[in-house]
C-alpha positions in Angstrom: 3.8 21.9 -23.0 1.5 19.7 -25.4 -0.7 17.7 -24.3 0.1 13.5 -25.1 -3.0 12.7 -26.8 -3.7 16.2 -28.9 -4.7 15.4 -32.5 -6.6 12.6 -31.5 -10.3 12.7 -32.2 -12.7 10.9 -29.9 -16.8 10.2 -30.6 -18.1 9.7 -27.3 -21.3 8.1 -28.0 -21.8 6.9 -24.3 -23.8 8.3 -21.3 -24.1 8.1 -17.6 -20.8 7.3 -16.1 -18.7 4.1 -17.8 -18.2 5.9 -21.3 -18.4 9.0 -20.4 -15.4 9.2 -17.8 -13.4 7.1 -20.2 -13.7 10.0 -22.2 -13.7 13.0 -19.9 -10.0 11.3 -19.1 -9.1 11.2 -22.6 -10.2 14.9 -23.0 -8.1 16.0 -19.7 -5.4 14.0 -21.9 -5.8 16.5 -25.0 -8.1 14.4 -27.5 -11.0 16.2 -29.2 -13.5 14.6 -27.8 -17.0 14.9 -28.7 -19.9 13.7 -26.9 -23.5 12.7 -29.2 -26.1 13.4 -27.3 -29.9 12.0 -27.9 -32.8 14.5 -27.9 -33.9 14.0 -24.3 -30.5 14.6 -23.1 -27.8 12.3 -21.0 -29.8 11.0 -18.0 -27.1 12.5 -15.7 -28.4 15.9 -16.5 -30.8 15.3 -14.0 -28.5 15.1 -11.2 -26.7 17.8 -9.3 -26.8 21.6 -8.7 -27.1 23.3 -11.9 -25.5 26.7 -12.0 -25.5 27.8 -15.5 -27.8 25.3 -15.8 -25.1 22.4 -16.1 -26.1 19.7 -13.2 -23.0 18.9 -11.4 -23.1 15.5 -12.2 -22.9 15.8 -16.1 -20.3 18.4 -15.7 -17.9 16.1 -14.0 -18.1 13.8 -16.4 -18.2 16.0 -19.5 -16.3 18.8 -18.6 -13.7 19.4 -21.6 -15.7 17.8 -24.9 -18.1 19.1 -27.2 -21.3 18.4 -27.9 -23.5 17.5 -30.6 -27.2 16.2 -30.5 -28.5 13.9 -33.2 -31.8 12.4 -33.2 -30.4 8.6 -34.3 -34.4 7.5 -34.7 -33.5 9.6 -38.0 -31.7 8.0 -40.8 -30.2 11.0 -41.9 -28.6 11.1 -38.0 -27.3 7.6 -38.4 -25.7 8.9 -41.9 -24.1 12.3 -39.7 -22.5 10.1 -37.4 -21.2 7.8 -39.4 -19.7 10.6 -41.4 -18.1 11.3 -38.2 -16.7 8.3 -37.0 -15.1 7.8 -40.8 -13.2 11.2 -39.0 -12.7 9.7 -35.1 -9.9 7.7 -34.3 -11.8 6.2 -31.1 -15.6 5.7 -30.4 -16.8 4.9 -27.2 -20.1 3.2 -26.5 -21.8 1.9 -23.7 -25.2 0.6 -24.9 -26.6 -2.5 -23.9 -25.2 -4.9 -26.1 -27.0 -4.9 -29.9 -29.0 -1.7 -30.0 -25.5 -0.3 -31.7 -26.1 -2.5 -34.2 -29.6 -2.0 -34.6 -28.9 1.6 -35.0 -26.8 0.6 -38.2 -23.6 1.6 -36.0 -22.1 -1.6 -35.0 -18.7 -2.7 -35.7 -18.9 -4.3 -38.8 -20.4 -0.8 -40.1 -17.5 1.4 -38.4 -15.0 -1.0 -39.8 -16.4 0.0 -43.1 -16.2 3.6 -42.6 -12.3 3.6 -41.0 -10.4 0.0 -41.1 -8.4 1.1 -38.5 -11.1 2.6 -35.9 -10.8 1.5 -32.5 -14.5 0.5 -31.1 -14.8 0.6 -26.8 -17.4 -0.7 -26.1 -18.1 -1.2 -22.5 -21.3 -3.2 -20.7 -22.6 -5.2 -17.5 -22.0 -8.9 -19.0 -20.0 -8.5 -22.3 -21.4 -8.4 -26.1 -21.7 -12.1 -26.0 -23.1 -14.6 -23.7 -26.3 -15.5 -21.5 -26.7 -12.4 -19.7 -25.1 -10.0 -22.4 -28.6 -8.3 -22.6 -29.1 -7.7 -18.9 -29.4 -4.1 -18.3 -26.3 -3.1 -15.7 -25.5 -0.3 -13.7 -23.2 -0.1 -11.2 -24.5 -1.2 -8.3 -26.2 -4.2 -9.6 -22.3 -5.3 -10.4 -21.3 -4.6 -7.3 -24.2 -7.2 -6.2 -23.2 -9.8 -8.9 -19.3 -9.2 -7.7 -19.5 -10.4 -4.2 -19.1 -6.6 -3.4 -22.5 -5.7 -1.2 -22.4 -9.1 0.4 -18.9 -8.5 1.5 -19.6 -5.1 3.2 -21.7 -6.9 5.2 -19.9 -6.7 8.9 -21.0 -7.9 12.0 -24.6 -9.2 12.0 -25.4 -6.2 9.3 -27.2 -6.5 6.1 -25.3 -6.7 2.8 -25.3 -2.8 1.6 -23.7 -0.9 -1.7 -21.1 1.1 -1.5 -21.9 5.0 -2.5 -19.5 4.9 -5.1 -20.3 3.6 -8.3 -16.8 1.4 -8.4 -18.1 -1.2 -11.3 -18.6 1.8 -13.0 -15.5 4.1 -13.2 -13.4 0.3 -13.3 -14.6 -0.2 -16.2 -13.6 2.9 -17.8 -10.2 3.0 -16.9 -9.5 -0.3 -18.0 -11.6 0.7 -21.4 -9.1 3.4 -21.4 -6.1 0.9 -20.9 -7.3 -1.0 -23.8 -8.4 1.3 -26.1 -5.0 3.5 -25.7 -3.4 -0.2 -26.3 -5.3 -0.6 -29.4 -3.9 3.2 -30.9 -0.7 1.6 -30.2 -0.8 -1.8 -32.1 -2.6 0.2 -34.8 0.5 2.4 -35.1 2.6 -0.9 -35.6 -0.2 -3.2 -37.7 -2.4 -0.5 -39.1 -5.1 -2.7 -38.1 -8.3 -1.9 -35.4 -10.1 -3.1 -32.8 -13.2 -3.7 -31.4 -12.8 -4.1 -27.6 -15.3 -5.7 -25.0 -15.4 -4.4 -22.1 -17.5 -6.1 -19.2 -18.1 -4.5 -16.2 -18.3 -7.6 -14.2 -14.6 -9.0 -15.5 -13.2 -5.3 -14.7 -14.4 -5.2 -11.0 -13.1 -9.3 -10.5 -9.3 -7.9 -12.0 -9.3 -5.4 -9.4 -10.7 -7.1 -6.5 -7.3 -7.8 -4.0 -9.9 -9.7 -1.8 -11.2 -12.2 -4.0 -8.6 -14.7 -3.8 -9.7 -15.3 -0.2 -13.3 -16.1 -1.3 -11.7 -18.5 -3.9 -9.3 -20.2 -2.2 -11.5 -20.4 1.2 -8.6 -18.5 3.1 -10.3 -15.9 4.6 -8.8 -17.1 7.7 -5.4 -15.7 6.9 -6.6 -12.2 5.5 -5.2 -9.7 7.8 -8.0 -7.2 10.3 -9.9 -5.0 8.9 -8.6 -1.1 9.2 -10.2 0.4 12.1 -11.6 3.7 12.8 -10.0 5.7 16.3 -11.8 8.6 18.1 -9.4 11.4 19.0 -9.7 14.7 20.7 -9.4 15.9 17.6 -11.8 14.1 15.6 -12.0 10.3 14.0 -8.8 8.5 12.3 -8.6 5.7 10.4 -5.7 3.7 11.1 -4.6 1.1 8.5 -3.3 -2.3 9.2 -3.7 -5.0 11.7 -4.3 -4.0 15.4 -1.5 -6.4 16.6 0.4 -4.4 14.8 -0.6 -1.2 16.0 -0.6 -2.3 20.0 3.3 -3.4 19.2 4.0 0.6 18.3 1.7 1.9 20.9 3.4 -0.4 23.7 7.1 0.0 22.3 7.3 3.6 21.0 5.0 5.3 22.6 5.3 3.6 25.8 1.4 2.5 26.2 1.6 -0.1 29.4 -0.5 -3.4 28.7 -3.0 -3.6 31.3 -3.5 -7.2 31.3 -3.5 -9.3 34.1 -1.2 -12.2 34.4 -2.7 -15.5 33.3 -6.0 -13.6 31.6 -7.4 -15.5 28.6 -6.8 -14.4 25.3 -10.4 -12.3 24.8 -9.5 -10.6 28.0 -6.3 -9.3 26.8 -7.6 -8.6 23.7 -10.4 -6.6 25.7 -7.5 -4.7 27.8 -5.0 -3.8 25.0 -8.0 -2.5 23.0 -9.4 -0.4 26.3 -5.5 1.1 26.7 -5.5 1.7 22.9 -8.6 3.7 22.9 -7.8 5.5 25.8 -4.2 6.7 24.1 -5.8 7.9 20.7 -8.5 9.7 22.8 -5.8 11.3 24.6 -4.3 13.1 21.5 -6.4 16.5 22.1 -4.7 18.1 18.3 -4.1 17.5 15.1 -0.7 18.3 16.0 -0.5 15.8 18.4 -2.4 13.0 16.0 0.4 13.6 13.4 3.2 13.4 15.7 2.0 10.4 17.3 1.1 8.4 13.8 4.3 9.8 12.8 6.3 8.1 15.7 4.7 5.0 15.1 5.3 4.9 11.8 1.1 4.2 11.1 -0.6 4.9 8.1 -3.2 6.6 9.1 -5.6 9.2 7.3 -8.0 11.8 8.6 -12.1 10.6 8.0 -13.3 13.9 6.3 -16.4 14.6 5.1 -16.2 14.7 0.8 -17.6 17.9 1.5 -14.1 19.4 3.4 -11.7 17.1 0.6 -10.3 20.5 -0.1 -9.2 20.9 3.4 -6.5 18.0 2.7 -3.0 19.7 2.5 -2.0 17.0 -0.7 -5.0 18.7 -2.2 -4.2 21.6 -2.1 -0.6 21.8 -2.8 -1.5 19.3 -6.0 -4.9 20.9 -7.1 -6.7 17.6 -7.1 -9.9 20.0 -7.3 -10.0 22.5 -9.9 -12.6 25.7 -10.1 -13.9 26.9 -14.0 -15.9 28.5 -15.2 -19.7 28.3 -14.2 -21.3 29.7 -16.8 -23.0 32.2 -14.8 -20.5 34.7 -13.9 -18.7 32.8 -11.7 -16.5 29.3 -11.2 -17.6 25.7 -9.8 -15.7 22.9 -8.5 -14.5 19.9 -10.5 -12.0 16.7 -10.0 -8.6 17.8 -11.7 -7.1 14.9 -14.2 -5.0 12.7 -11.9 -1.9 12.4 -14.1 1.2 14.3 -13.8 3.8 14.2 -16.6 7.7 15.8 -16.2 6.9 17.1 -19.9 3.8 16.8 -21.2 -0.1 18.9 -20.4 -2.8 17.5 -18.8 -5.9 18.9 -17.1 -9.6 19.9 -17.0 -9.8 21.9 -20.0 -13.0 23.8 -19.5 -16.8 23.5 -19.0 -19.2 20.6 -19.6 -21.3 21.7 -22.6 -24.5 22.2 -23.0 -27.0 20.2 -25.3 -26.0 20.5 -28.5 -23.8 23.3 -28.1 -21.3 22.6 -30.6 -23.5 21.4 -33.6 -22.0 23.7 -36.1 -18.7 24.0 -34.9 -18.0 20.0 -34.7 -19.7 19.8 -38.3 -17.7 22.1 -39.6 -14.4 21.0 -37.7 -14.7 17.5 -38.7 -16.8 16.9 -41.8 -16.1 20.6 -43.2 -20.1 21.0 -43.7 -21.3 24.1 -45.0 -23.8 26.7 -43.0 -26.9 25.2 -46.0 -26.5 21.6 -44.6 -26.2 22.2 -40.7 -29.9 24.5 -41.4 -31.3 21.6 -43.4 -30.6 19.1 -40.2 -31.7 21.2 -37.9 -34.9 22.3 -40.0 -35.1 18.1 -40.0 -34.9 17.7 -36.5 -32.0 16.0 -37.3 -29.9 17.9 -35.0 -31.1 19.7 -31.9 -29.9 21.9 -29.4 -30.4 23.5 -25.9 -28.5 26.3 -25.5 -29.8 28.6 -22.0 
């Protein structure tokens, strides 16, 4: 089967997370995608175990491209990457807001180069506005959001969320937009530049933030709560009303309430009896059964580390092993879509610095061996190949 977005070339000009898993999605999709690298390397190649000296980190999020490094300090780099977005259908930045432009790479330059290039650009505040210049990273969004206040629960500090959320938003809906764009261009011919905030993205998304809004907190339904069993926690979804209804009338849980108690005290009791049932359940068998019977949605609270472990993760391959460079394989996130007719899916290794210099060049631009020497003789184009 093809894969729905092969042909398409991608310059992935981005680092850390936003751009980058834009275009690790676009790669598991079948586009060409190719990653510019600066000299000192993506700051996520600091993160993670390295076996074959590809941190973990970078590898999930750049698993599939290829890469190039280009010293943009250097005019003759600006002039090699501009020869290769005349070639990309898509480019995908995630600077702060004007140093694209500054690098003689902004818009009105790409526009130049390909009238109907596609621009994503992706950043905290937006390209315009009073705090377009403010340096943003995921969890200061989740700040500005209402996010880390709102996980604030019972008399705790506000806290982040060890996810970077703003972060991953944003590049779904940068990939929403840009594929969007491919399509208008097939109709108009015409390009786009599209801004993409990471503070508008993580609003969009927010299902809670109408009750901030609207001051109707009050009618928000309970929290999901978390359940010890005999066989380890579960979290139960939903409102606990609702679950004491199905404990007390299909699994025949008695209230223990005494006649004429105050509210807090049946509240106290049915909670007591509640606890008392799910500790009860001594299997995993028995957890199933019982969430089955009541109809619960319910899920398991696994470690990351045992995600494997989950039979739907199995049977679909959510996580994928590859190749490791070093003689054996390493784990990585599969691509989440599924088509009845169509490829899609991790389609190798995360690349090392620089790797595909020559073979990009070549690919693309059709350079010969005397001009890829004469950049890297320049330090025009580097490399770091273990």
């Amino acid at each position: 089967m093809d894969f729905p977005l092969a042909g398409l070339k991608v310059l992935d000009l981005s680092r850390v997370l936003a751009g980058p898993f834009a275009g690790r999605m676009l790669a598991d999709l079948g586009a060409d995608v190719v990653k510019v690298e600066p000299p000192d390397g993506d700051l996520t190649r600091l993160w993670g175990a390295t076996p074959g000296g590809v941190p973990g980190y970078f590898h999930q999020q750049n698993a599939g491209k290829r890469d190039i490094c280009v010293d943009l300090t250097k005019p003759a780099g600006v002039e090699v990457v501009k020869r290769l977005a005349k070639k990309a259908d898509v480019v995908i930045e995630n600077f702060r807001p004007g140093v694209l432009r500054r690098l003689g790479l902004g818009y009105e330059v790409l526009k130049t180069l390909r009238e109907d290039i596609v621009l994503l650009s992706i950043s905290g505040f937006g390209q315009q506005g009073p705090e377009s210049r403010r340096s943003a990273y995921a969890a200061a969004i989740h700040a500005e959001s209402g996010l880390v206040r709102r996980q604030a629960r019972d008399g705790r500090p506000p806290a982040d969320i060890q996810m970077s959320v703003a972060d991953t938003n944003a590049a779904l809906h940068g990939l929403v937009a840009a594929l969007s764009a491919l399509l208008m261009r097939d109709r108009t011919g015409v390009g786009q530049h599209i801004d993409i905030a990471m503070l508008d993205t993580m609003l969009v998304t927010d299902d809670q933030l109408h009750y901030d809004l609207e001051d109707s907190r009050d009618t928000a339904p309970q929290l999901s709560e978390i359940w010890p069993t005999g066989a380890g926690a579960v979290l139960i979804a939903g409102d606990f009303r609702h679950v004491w209804r199905q404990l007390a009338t299909r699994m025949g849980v008695a209230d223990p309430t005494p006649p004429g108690a105050p509210l807090a005290d049946k509240i106290h009791f049915r909670r007591s009896a509640a606890a008392a049932f799910f500790a009860s359940l001594a299997s995993k068998d028995e957890v199933r059964e019982a969430m089955e019977s009541m109809n619960l949605a319910w899920g398991d609270v696994r470690s990351s580390a045992d995600v494997r472990e989950s039979p739907t993760v199995r049977h679909r391959g959510s996580i994928a092993d590859v190749d490791d460079r070093a003689g054996g394989t390493r784990p990585i996130t599969q691509s989440p879509y599924r088509f009845s007719n169509a490829a899609s899916g991790v389609r190798g290794v995360a690349p090392h610095r620089g790797e595909h210099n020559a073979a990009v060049l070549v690919d693309w631009l059709g350079c010969s061996d005397a001009d890829i020497a004469c950049w890297r003789n320049d330090g025009v184009l580097l490399e770091n190949t273990p």
